[in-house]
C-alpha positions, 0 to 999 in steps of 0.5 A: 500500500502506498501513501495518497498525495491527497492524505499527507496533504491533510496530515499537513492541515493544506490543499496546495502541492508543494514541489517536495510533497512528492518526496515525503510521499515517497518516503512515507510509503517506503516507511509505511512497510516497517510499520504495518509488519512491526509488532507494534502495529501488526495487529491494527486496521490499515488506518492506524498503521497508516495514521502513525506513518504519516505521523512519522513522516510529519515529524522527519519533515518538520525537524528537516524544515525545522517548523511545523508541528513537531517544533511547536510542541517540542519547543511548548514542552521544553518552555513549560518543563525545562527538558525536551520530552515526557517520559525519556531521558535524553542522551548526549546524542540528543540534538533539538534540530535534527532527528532524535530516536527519543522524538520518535519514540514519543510520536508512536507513543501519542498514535497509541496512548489515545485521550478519552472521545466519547466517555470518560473511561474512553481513554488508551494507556501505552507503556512508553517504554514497551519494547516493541515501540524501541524497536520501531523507533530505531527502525524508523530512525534508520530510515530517516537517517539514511535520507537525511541528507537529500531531504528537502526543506518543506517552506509551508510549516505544517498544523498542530498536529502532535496531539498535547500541544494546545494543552501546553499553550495552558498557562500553569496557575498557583493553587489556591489559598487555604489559609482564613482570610477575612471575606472567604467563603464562609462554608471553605471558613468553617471547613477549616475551623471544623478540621483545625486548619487542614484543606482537606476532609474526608467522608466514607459515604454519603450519609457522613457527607450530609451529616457534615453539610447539615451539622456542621456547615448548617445546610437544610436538608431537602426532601430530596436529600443534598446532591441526590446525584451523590447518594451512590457515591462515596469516599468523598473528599472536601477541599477547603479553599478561597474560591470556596469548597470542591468536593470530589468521589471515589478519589479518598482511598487515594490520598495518604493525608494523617487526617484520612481515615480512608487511604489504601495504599494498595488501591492508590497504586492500582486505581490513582493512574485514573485520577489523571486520565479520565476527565471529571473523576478528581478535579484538577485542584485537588488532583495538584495539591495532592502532587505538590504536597506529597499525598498521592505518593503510590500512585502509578501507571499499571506497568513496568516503570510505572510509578517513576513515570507517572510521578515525574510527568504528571502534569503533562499527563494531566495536560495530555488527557485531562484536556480542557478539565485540566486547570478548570478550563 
């Protein structure tokens, strides 16, 4: 199978032909081989492994013409972090203008690790370190090294194209204040005069949560019940703060706080990968105060490597799924 003008110049986000598409056509569908038969992609539709070649291709463009795409997320993640990829550690070798096994390998990773579209469970893990993705990586790397040389320079840089880029463009803001001050929320006030100064309070079930809310924070009771959209939830917990009090579910066994009578260690491993991948299960608030002050220090992805790759890259993670409930937006 060979690669169509007509898809890469839709990967490019143009109509117009440039006289060096035909060149990059070429090498895509000489790569597109060592995708479809690699035990990466072997087991995918014609699509996907199509997709991921094209995705290949953009990148060797855009680090030829140094613009486009790839540059504007490279170029985003080293302003925000201060090194130049998630989840790799880069060698001596490691060069930002030309072709790096590592960018290589992050390309693939964004063609399987995939946010969630129609659910919020609707999300794909990958274990950016799978073997299968090395292998691939280099392979690719080999053929763009060959070519190098006689690669032209495409003048028309291409879209955003590398999925995580617009969450980049988010400007990272402080948490708020949990300290009383004159004029907060009264409900955040006596929150932390309940708890002795403590942000956080923690509720194994619903009743508990209601019994606090109308004896401690004087709510009336409805007919109803309070949030009767919460009466099948449990393990809540409360953040106390100026802008007044967020409360999420499900998401207590996940802090290991003195204060939480509910913390499993065990279930913080297993399950506290999900608080950073799918949208709305902890807000995003809560979610940073847990990683800036040392409370969800079990949390993991579920494979090999997992907890050192979460817990150094979390905020990018969050950014790259979590989408536009990351920072609220």
């Amino acid at each position: 199978m060979n690669i169509s003008l007509n898809a890469w110049l839709k990967a490019n986000g143009r109509k117009q032909v440039l006289p060096s598409d035909k060149w990059y056509v070429d090498f895509a569908s000489l790569l597109f081989p060592a995708v479809r038969h690699s035990a990466l992609f072997k087991e995918s539709g014609a699509d996907q492994q199509e997709k991921a070649t094209l995705a290949l291709t953009l990148y060797f463009q855009d680090a030829i013409a140094q613009r486009g795409g790839w540059k504007q997320f490279s170029q985003l993640y080293r302003t925000r972090y201060g090194h130049p990829l998630p989840f790799y550690a880069t060698q001596e070798t490691y060069v930002d203008d030309e072709i790096n096994p590592e960018d290589i390998a992050l390309v693939l990773w964004s063609q399987l690790a995939r946010p969630a579209s129609h659910r919020p469970d609707d999300y794909t893990l990958f274990d950016p370190e799978d073997e299968r993705l090395t292998v691939l990586s280099e392979t690719a790397y080999d053929l763009m090294d060959t070519s190098f040389e006689e690669a032209p320079v495409n003048e028309t840089p291409s879209v955003c194209w590398m999925k995580g880029t617009e969450q980049l463009r988010i400007p990272a803001t402080p948490l708020p204040a949990s300290t009383p001050t004159v004029g907060m929320n009264r409900h955040a006030l006596r929150c932390l005069e309940y708890s002795g100064g403590h942000p956080l309070l923690y509720f194994a079930d619903y009743p508990a949560l209601c019994r606090f809310f109308t004896e401690v924070l004087g709510w009336e009771n409805q007919s109803s019940g309070l949030l009767p959209d919460l009466a099948a939830k449990q393990e809540f917990v409360i953040f106390a703060n100026v802008k007044g009090i967020l409360l999420a579910h499900d998401v207590a066994a996940c802090f290991c706080d003195p204060h939480n009578p509910l913390y499993d260690s065990q279930r913080a491993a297993n399950e506290g990968y999900q608080l950073f991948c799918q949208p709305g299960c902890c807000p995003f608030d809560l979610l940073k105060l847990g990683m800036t002050t040392g409370l969800l220090p079990e949390v993991r992805f579920p494979f090999h490597h997992g907890k050192q790759l979460l817990q150094d890259n979390w905020d990018f993670v969050a950014r790259y799924y979590l989408g536009e409930y990351y920072e609220g937006q």
